[in-house]
Residue frames relative to the residue before (quaternion, step in Angstrom):
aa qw qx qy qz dx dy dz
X 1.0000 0.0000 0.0000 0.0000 0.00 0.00 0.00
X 0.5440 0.6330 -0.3696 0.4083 3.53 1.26 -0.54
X 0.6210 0.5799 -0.3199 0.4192 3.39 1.01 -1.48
X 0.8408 0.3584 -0.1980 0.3540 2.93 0.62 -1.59
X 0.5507 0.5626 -0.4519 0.4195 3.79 0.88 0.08
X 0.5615 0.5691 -0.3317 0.5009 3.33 1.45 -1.24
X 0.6511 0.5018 -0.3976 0.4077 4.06 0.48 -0.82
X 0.6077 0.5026 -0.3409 0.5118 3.54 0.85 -1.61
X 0.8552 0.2405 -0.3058 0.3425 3.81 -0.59 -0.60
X 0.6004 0.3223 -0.5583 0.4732 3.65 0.89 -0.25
X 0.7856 0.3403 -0.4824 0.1852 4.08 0.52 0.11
X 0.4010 0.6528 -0.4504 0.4585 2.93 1.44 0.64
X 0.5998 0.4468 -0.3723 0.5495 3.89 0.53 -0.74
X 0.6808 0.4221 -0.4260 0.4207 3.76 0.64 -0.64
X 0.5646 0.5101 -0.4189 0.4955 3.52 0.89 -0.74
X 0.7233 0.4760 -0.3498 0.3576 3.86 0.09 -0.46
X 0.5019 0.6703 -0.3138 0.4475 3.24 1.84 -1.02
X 0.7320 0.5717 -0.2092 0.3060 3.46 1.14 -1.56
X 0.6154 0.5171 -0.2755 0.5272 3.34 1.73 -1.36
X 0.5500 0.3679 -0.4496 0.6000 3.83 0.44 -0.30
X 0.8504 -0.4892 -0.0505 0.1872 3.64 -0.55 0.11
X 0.4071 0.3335 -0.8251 0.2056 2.65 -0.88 1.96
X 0.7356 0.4265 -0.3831 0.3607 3.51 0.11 0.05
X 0.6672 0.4780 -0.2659 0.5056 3.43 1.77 -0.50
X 0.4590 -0.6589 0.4773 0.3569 3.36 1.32 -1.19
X 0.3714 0.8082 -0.2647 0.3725 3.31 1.18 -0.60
X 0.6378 -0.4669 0.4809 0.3794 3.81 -1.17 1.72
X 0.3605 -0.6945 0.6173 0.0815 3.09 -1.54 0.32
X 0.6888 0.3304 -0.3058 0.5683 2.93 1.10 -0.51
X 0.5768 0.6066 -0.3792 0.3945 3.65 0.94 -0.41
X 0.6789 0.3405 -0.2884 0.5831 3.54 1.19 -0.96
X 0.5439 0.5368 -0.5190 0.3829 3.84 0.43 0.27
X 0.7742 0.3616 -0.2176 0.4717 3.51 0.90 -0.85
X 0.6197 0.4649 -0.3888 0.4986 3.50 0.96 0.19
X 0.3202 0.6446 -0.4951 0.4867 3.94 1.71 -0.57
X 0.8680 0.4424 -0.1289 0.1852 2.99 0.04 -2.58
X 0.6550 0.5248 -0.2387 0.4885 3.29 1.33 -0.16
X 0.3355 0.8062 -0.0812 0.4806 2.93 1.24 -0.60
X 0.7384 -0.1912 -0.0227 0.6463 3.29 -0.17 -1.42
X 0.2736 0.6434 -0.6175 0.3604 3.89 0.42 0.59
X 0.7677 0.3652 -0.0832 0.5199 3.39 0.74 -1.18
X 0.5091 0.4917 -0.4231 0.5657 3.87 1.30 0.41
X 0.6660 0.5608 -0.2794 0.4047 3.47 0.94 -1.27
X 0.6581 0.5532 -0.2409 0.4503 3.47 1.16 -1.38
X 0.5403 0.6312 -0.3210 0.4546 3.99 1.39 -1.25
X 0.7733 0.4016 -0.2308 0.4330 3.37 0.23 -2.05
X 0.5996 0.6264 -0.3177 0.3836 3.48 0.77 -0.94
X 0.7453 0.3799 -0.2093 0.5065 3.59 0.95 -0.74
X 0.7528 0.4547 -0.2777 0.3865 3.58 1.41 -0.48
X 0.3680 0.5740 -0.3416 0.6468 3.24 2.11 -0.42
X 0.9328 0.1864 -0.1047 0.2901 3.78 -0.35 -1.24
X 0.3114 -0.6607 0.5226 0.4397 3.63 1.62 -0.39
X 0.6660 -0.4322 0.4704 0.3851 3.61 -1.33 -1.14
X 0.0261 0.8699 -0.4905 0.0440 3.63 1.22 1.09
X 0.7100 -0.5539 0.3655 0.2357 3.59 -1.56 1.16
X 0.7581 0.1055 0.0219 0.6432 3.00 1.38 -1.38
X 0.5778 -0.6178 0.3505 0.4020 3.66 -1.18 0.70
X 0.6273 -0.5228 0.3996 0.4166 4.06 -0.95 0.40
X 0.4270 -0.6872 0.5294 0.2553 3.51 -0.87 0.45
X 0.4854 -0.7239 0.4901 -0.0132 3.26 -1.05 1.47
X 0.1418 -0.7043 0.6478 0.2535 3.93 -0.06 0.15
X 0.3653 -0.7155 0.5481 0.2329 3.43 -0.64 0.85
X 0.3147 -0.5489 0.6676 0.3923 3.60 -1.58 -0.01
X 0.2940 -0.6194 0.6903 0.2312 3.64 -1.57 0.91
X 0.7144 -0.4441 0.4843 0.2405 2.76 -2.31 0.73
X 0.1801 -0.7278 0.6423 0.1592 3.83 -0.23 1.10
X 0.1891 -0.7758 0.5885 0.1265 4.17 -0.05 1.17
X 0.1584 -0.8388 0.4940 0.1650 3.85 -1.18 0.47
X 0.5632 -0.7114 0.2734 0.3194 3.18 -0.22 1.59
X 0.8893 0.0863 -0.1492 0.4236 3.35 -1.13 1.24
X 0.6779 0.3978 -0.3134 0.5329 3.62 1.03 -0.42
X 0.5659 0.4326 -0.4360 0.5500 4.15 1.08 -0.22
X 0.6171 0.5612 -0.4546 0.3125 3.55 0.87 0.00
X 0.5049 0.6810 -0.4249 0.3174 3.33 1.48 -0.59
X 0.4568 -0.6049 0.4918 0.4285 3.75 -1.08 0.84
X 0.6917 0.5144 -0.3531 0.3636 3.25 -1.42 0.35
X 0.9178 0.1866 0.1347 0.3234 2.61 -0.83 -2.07
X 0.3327 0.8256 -0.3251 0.3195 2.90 2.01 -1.31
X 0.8225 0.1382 -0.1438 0.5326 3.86 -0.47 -1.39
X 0.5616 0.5781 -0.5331 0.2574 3.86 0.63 -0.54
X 0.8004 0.3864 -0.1388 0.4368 3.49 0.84 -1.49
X 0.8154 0.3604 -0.0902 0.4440 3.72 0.86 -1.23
X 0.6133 0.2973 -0.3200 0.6581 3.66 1.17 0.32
X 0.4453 0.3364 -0.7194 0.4136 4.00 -0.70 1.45
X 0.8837 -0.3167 0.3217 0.1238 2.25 -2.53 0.15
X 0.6079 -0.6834 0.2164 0.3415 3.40 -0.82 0.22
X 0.4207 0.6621 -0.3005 0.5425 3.15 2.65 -0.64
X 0.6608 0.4933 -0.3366 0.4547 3.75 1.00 -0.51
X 0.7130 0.3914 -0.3842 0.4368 3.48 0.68 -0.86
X 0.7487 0.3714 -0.4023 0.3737 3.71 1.30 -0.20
X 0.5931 0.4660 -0.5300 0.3875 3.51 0.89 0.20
X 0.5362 0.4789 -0.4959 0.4871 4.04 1.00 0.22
X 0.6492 0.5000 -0.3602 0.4458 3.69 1.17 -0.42
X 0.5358 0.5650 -0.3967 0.4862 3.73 1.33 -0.63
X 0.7119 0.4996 -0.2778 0.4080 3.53 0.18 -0.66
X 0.5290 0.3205 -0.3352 0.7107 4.09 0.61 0.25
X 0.6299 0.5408 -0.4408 0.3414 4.06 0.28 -0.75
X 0.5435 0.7617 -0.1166 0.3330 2.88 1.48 -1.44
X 0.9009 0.2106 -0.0378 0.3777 2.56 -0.08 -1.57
X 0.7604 0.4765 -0.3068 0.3172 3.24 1.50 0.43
X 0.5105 0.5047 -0.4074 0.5645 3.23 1.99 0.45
X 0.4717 0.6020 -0.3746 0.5242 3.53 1.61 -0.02
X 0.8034 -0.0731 0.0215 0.5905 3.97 0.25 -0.47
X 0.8493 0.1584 -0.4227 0.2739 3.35 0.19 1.26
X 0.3981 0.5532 -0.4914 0.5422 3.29 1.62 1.21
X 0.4045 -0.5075 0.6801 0.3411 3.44 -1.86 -0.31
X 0.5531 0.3799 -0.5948 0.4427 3.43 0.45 0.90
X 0.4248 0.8250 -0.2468 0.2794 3.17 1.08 -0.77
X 0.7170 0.4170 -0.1319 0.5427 2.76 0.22 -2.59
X 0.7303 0.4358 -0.3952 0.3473 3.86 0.41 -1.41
X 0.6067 0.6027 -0.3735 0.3594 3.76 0.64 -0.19
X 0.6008 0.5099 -0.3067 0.5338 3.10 1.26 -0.94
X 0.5241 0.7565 -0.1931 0.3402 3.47 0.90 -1.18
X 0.8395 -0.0215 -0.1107 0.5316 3.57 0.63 -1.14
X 0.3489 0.4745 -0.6652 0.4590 3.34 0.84 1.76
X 0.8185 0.3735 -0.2377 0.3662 3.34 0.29 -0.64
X 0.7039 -0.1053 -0.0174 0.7023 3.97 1.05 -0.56
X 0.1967 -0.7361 0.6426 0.0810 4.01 -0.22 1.26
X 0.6960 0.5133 -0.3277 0.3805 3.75 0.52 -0.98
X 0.5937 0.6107 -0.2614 0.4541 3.32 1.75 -0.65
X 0.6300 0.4972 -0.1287 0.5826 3.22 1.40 -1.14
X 0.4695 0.6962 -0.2455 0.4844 3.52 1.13 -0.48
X 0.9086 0.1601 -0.0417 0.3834 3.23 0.78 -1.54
X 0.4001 0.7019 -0.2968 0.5091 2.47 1.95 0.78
X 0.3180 -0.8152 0.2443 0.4180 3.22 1.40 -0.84
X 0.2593 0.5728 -0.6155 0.4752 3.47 1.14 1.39
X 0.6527 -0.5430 0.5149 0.1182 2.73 -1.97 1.40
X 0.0064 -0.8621 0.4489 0.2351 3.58 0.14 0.39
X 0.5316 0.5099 -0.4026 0.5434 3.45 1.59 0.25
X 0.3646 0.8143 -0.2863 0.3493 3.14 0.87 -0.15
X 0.7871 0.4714 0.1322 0.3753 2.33 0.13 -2.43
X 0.5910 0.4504 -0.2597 0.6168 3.75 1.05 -1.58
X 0.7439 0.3852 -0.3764 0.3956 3.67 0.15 -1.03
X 0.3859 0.6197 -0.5246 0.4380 4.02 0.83 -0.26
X 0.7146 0.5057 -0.2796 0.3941 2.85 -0.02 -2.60
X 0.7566 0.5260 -0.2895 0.2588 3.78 -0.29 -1.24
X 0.7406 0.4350 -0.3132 0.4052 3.33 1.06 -1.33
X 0.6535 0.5262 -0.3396 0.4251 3.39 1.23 -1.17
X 0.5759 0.5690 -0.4260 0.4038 3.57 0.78 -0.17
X 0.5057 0.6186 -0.3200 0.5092 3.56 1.43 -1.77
X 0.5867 0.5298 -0.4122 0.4530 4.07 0.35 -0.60
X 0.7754 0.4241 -0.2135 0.4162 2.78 0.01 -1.68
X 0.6106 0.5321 -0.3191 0.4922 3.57 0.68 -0.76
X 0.7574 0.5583 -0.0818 0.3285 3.42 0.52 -0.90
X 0.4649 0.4985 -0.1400 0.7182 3.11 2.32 -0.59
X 0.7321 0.3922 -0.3615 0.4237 3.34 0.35 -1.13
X 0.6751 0.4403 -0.4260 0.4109 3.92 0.96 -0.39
X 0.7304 0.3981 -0.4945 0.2519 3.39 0.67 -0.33
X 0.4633 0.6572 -0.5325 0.2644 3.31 1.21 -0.50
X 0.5328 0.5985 -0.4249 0.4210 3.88 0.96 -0.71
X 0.6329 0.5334 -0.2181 0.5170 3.38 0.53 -1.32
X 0.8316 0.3059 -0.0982 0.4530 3.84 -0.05 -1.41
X 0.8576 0.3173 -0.2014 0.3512 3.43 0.79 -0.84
X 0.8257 0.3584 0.0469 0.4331 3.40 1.10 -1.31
X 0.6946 0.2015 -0.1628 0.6711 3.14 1.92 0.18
X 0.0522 -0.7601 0.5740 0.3000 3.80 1.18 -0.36
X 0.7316 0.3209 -0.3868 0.4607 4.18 -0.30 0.57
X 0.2897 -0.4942 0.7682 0.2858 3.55 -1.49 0.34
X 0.1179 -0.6391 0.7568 -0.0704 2.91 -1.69 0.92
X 0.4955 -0.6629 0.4594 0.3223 3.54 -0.58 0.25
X 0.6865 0.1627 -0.1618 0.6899 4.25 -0.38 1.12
X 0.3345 0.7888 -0.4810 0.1860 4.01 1.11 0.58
X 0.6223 0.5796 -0.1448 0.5058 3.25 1.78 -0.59
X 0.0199 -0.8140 0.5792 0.0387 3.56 1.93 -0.65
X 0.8024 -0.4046 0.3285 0.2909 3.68 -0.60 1.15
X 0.3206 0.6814 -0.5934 0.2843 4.06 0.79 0.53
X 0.8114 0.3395 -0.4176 0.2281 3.57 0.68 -0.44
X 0.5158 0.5775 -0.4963 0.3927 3.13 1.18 0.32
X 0.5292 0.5689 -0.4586 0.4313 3.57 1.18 -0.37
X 0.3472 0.7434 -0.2860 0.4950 3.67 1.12 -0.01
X 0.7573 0.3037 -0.0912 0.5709 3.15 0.31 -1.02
X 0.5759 0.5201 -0.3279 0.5389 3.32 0.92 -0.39
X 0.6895 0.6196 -0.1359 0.3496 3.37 0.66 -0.78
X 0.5455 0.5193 -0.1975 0.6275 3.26 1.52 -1.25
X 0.5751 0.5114 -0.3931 0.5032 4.06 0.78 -1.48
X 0.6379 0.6725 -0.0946 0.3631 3.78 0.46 -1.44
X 0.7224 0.2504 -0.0949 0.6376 3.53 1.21 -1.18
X 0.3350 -0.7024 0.5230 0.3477 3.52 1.06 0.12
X 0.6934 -0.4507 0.3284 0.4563 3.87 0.61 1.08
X 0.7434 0.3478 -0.4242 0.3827 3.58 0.42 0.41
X 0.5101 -0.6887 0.3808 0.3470 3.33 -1.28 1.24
X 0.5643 0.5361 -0.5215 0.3495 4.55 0.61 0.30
X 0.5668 0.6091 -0.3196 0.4533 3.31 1.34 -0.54
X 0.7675 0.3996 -0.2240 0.4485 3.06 0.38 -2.35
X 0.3562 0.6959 -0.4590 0.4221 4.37 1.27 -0.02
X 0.8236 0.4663 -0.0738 0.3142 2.76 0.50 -1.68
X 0.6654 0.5250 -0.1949 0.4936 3.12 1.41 -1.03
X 0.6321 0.3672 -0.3774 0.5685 3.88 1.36 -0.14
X 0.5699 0.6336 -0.4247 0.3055 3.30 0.66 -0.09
X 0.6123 0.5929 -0.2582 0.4548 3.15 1.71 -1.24
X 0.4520 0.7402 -0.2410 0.4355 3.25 1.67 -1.31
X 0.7006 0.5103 -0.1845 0.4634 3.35 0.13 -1.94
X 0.6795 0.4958 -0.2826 0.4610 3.85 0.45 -1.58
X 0.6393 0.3595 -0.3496 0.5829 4.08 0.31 -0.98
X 0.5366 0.5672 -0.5588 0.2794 3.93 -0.04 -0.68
X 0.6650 0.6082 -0.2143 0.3767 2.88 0.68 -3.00
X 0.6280 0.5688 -0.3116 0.4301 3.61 0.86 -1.71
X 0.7594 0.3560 -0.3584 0.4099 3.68 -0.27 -1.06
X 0.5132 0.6561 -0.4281 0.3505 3.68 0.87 -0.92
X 0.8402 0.2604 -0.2389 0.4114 3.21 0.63 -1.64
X 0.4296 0.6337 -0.4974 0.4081 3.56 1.17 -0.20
X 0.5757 0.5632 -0.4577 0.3766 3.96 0.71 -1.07
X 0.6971 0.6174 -0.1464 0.3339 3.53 0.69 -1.89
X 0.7936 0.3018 -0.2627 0.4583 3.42 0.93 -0.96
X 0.3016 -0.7858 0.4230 0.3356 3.69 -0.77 -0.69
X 0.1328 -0.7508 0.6337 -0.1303 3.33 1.18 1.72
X 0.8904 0.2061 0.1466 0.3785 2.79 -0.38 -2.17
X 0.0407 -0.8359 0.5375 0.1040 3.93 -0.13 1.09
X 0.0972 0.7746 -0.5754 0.2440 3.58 -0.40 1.71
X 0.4551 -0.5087 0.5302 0.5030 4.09 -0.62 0.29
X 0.8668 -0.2710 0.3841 0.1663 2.90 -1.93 0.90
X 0.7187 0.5804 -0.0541 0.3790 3.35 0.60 -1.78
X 0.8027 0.3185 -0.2322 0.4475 2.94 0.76 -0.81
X 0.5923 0.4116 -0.5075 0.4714 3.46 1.21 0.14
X 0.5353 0.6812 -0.3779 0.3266 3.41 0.70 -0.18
X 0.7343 0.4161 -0.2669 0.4653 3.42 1.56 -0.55
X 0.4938 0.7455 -0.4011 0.1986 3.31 1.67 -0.67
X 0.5036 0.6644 -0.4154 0.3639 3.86 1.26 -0.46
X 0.6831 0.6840 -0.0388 0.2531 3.05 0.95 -1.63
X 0.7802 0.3649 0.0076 0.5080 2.44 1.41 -1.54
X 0.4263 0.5677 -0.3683 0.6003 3.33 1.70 -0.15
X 0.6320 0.6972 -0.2721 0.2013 3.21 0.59 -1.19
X 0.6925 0.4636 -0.0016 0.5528 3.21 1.24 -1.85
X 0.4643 0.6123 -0.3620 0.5277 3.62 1.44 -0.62
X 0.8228 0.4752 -0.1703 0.2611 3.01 0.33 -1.52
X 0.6539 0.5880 -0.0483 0.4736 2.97 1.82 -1.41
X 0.5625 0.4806 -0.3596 0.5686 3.60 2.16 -0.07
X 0.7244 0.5112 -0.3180 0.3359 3.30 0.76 -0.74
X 0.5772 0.4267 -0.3163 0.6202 3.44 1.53 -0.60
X 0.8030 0.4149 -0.3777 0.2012 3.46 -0.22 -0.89
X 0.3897 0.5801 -0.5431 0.4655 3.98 1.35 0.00
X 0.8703 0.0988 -0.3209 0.3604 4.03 0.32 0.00
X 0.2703 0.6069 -0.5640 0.4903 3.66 1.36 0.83
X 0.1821 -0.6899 0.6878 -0.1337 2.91 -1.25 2.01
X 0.4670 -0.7247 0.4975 0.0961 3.53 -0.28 1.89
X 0.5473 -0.5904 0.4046 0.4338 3.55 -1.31 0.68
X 0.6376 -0.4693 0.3917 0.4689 4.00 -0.26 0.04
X 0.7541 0.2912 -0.1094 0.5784 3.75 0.50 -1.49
X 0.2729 0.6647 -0.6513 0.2440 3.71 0.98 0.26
X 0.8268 0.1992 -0.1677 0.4985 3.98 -1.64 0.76
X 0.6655 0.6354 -0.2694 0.2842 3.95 0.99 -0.60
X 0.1154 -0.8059 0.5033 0.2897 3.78 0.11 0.54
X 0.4659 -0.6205 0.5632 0.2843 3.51 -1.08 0.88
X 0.0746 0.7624 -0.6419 -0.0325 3.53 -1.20 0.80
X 0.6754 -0.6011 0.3433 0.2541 3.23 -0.20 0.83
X 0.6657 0.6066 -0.0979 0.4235 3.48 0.73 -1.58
X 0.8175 0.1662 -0.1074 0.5409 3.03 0.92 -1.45
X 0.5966 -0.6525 0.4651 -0.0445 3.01 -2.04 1.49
């Protein structure tokens, strides 16, 4: 029921994302940061009227490690890859999904279509509101899963700041994958690896530094990484652009 509340509101917030602009027209980046507040500040409401101001944090049912016979035995790799959760084996499974209703359907091609020439796609006869408003909700899911796993999987508890700013690293990511989902895969993975890293750096006493500063080292890789790639990451064309019909 978690999953599925978590899907319904990140595709609802995405639906709301869409009506501010594509159907309003509306900044993108303005209606992202007013979303993000927004339901930051829904999450923070329900959270107190569902839970009051409790001593200790609500108990989470974890998700168990779903283990695959013989291959989690392999040394090494064994537990890293073939013993997680089942949200893990489907967001490695989302990424091949991807990228094939993305560049080898005709829903696909049209998606790609009204990011890059909508008026083209337009006169073709694809909805290009439509279309953007697909693209958005199915993402809102996906978005929307990816928080609860935090919540359900990797922390069992909401905590208030439990997300600490990953989805904007997101967006960073997409810049990073040059918009495509084998890259942008690739590029949270790198993400994921410096986290795991700083964690254990915190734990041991290799390296004696405040707290803080491993805490930024993702981040900051991150954006490193995301200059050096992004000087040849060639944006969709209509990226940030509201489609108006009218105009030519």
């Amino acid at each position: 029921l978690g999953i599925l509340a978590a899907m319904l509101t990140g595709m609802l917030m995405a639906a709301l994302m869409g009506f501010l602009t594509v159907s309003m027209g509306l900044s993108q980046h303005v209606s992202g940061i007013g979303i993000t507040m927004l339901s930051t500040g829904f999450a923070f409401f329900f959270y107190r009227l569902i839970f009051g101001q409790p001593s200790t944090l609500p108990n989470i049912e974890a998700f168990k490690p779903v283990g695959i016979p013989i291959l989690k035995d392999i040394p090494l790799i064994g537990p890293i890859l073939f013993e997680q959760t089942a949200l893990t084996y489907l967001a490695f499974a989302v990424v091949p999904l991807a990228a094939f209703l993305l560049y080898q359907t005709p829903w696909g091609l049209n998606l790609r279509t009204v990011g890059e020439n909508p008026h083209a796609a337009d006169s073709a006869g694809v909805s290009v509101s439509g279309m953007r408003y697909q693209g958005l909700i199915i993402s809102g899911a996906l978005m929307g899963i990816a928080g609860a796993f935090l919540v359900m999987v990797q922390f069992n508890a909401f905590t208030f700041g439990v997300i600490s700013g990953r989805g904007w690293i997101c967006i960073a990511l997409v810049v990073f994958g040059q918009w495509g989902p084998w890259k942008s895969a690739a590029g949270a993975l790198l993400f994921a690896l410096i986290d795991a890293l700083q964690l254990r750096l915190q734990a041991s006493s290799i390296i004696d530094l405040p707290y803080q500063v491993f805490l930024m080292m993702p981040f900051v890789l991150t954006i490193v990484a995301m200059m050096l790639v992004s000087k040849n990451a060639l944006a969709p064309s209509a990226l940030l652009i509201p489609f108006r019909k009218e105009e030519r």
